[in-house]
C-alpha positions in Angstrom: -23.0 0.9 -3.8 -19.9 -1.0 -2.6 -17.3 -1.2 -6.3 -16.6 -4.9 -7.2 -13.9 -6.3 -5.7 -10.6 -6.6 -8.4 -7.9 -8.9 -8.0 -4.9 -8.2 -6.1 -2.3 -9.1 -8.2 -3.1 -7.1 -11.5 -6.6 -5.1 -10.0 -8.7 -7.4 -13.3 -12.2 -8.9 -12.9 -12.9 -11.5 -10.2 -15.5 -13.9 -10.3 -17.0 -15.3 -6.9 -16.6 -18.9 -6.9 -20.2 -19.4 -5.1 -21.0 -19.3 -1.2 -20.0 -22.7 -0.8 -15.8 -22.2 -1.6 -16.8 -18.1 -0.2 -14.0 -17.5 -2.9 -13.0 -15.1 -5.8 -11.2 -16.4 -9.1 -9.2 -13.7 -11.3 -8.9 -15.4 -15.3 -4.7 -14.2 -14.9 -4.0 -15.7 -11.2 -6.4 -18.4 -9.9 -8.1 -17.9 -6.7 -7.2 -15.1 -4.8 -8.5 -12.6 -1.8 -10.9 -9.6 -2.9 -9.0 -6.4 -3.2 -11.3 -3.4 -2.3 -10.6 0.2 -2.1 -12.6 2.4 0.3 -13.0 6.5 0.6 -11.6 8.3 3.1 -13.6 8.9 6.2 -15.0 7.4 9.5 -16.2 4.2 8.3 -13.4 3.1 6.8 -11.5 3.5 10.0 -13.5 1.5 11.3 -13.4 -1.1 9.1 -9.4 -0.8 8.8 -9.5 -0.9 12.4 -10.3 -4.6 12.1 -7.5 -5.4 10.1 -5.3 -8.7 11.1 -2.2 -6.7 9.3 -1.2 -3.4 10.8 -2.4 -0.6 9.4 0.5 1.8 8.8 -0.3 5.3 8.3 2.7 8.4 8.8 2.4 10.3 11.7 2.3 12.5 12.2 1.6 13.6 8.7 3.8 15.8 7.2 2.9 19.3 6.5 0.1 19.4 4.3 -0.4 16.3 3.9 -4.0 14.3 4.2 -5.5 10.6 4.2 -6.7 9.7 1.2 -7.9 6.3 1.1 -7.8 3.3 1.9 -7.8 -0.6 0.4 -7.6 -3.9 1.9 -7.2 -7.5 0.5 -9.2 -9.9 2.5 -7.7 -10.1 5.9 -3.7 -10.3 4.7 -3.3 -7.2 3.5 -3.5 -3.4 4.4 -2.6 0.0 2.3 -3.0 3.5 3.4 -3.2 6.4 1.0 -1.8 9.7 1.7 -1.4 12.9 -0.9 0.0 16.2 -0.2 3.1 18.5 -1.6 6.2 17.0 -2.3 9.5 18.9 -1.0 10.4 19.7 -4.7 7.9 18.0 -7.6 4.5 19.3 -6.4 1.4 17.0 -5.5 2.8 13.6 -4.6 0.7 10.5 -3.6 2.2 7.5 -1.2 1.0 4.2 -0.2 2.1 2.4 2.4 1.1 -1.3 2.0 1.3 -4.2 4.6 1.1 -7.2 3.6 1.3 -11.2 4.4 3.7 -12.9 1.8 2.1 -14.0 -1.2 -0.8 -11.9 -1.5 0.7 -9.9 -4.3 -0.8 -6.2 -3.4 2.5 -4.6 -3.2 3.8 -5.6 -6.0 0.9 -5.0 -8.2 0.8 -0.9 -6.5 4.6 -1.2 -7.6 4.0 -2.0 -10.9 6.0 -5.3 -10.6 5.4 -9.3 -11.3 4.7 -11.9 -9.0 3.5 -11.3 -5.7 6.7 -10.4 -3.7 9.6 -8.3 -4.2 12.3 -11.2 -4.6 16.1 -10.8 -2.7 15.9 -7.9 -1.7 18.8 -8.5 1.3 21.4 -8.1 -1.4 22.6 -5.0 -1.0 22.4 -2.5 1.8 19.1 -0.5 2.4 19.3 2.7 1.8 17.1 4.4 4.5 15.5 3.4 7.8 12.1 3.7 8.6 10.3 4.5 12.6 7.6 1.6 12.7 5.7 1.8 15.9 9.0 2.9 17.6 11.1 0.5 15.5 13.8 0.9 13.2 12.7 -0.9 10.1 15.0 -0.8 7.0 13.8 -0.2 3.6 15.1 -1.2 0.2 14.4 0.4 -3.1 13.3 -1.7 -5.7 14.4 -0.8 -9.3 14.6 -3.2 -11.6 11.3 -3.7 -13.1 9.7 -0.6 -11.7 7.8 1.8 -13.9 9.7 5.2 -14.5 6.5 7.1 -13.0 7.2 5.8 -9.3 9.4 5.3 -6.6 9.3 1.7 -4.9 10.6 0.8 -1.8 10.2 -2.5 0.7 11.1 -3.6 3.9 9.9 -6.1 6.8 7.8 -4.9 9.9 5.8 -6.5 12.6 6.3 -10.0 10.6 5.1 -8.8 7.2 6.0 -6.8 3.9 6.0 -3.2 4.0 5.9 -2.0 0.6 6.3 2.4 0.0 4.9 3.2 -3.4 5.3 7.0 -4.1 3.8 9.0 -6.8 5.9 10.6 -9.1 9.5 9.0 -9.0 11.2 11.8 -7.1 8.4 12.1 -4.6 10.3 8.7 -2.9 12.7 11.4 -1.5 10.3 11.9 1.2 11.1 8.7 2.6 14.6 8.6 2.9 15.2 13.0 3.3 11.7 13.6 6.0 12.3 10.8 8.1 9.0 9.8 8.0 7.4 7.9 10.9 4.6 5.4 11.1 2.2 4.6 13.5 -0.6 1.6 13.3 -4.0 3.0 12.5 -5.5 0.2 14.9 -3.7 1.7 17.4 -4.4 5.7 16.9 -6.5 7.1 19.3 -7.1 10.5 17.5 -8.7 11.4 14.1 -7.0 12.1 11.4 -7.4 14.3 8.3 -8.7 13.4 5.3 -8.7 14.4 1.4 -9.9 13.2 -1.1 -10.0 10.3 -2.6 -6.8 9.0 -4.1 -7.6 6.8 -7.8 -4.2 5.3 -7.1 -5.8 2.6 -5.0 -8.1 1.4 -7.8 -4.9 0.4 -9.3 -4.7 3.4 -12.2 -1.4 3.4 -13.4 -0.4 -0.1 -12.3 1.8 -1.5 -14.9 0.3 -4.5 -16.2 2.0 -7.9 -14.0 2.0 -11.1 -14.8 
């Protein structure tokens, strides 16, 4: 049985708003689009597949490293999740998380209020990123962040990319392995799978507002 969908913004209790409006209402945020998580495996490539967001998902995956999920918010938003050994801190989990503006996904993985990352253009990025054979730059996000994680956003193919890493130090495979990402939609090879991550059901998600 499919789980009930939760809301994007803080992963709480929707109600469905009947098939006339077709929408969902979360008691914190109003009406928003159903977040649903999904197992690794065939079917959910498939179903990812038809995403209107890319898909990102590192590739090649590092050494060790597996798919471990997957979760999607309506139409406007995208995460893959992928677990495996950190270069230092053991197991490590990472999401990558594409997303139109607004939606709130990203932030809520991140542990953060409202749904986007504010001015993030500050200050310098600190790393660069391979996006389907672009150079995409990423800022970390601090302030606000739970201690447990490292955050990190950017812009690609017209929407947010968000890089939510499990623990804190694990975010030192994104600016020391030079990770690459590739759009799942676009893959034309399978890849590996684990199992499945909980981070996408939201456990651990600071509480947002």
């Amino acid at each position: 049985m499919r789980a009930a969908p939760t809301c994007p913004r803080c992963f709480g209790t929707l109600t469905e708003q009947g098939t006339r409006s077709g929408g969902w209402r979360c008691p914190v945020h109003g009406e928003v689009l159903p977040h649903h998580s999904h197992p690794p495996g065939p079917a959910a490539v498939e179903l990812m597949r038809g995403s209107a967001v890319p898909v990102w998902v590192p590739w090649p995956l590092p050494a060790g490293w597996l798919v471990t999920g997957f979760a999607e918010a309506g139409d406007r938003a995208s995460v893959v999740a992928v677990s495996g050994p950190s270069l230092s801190y053991g197991p490590a989990d990472l999401l990558i998380i594409s997303e139109e503006v607004g939606v709130g996904l990203g932030s809520a993985y991140a542990g953060l209020p409202g749904p986007d990352p504010g001015d993030i253009a500050d200050r310098p990025p600190i790393t660069k990123i391979d996006a389907n054979g672009h150079s995409i730059p990423l800022w970390v996000v601090r302030r606000g962040v739970p201690a447990d994680r490292a955050v990190y956003v950017g812009e690609a193919a017209g929407r947010w990319l968000w890089a939510v890493a499990w623990p804190a130090e694990a975010g030192n495979l994104i600016t020391l392995m030079q990770l690459a990402l590739a759009d799942l939609r676009d893959l034309e090879w399978d890849v590996p799978f684990g199992a499945f991550s909980p981070r996408l059901t939201g456990e651990g998600a600071a509480e947002t507002g």
